[in-house]
C-alpha positions in Angstrom: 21.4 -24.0 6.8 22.7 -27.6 6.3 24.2 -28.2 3.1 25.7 -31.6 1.1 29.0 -32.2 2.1 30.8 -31.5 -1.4 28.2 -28.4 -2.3 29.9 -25.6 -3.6 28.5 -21.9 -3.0 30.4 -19.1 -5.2 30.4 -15.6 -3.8 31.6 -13.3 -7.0 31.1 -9.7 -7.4 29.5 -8.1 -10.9 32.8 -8.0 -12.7 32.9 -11.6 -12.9 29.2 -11.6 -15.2 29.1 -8.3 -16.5 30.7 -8.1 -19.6 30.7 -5.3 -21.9 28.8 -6.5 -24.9 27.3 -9.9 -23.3 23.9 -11.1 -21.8 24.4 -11.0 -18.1 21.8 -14.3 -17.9 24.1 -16.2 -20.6 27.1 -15.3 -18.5 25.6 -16.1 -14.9 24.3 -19.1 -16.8 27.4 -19.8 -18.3 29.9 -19.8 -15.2 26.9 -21.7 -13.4 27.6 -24.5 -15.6 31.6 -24.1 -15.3 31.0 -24.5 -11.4 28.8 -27.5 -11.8 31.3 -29.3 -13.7 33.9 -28.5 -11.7 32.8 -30.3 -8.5 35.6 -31.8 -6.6 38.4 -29.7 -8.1 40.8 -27.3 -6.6 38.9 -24.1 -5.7 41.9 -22.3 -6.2 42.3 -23.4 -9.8 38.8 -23.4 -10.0 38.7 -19.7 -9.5 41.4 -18.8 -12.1 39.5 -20.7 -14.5 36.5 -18.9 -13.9 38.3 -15.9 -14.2 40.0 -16.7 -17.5 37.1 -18.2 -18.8 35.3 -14.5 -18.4 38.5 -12.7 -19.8 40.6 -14.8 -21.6 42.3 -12.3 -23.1 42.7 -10.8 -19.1 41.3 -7.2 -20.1 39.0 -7.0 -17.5 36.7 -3.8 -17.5 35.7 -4.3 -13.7 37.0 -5.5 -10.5 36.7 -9.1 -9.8 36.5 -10.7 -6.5 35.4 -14.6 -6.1 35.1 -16.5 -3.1 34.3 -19.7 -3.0 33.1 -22.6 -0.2 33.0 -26.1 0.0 31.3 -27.9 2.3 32.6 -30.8 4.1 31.7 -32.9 6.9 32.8 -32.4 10.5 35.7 -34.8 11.4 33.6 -36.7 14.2 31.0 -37.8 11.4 28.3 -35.3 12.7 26.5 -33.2 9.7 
């Protein structure tokens, strides 16, 4: 599937959402918004301030794993 160069697609698994205590649509909602201001940065920092934005305190109740890919155009110009 083609995609903007500059899109962003996150891969995360439930640890990253599911909080104890928390809306799952608030916090899917809520990093949603994080990503979409984020646009351009680092994707490593990007990912540890996703991750300390879900636990600041960094008690995490559940594994996390994020993966995240940028798109970018090929280097001859094509799409």
């Amino acid at each position: 599937m083609p995609l903007l160069s500059g899109t962003t697609i996150a891969l995360y698994t439930d640890g990253l959402a599911e909080l104890p205590g928390s809306d799952v649509t608030r916090t899917t909602t809520d990093l949603a918004g994080h990503l979409d201001a984020a646009d351009g940065h680092d994707l490593e920092r990007l990912i540890d301030r996703l991750v300390r934005h879900t636990a600041p305190t960094g008690r995490h109740t559940d594994d996390i794993a994020v993966l995240l890919l940028r798109a970018s155009r090929l280097r001859d110009g094509s799409a």
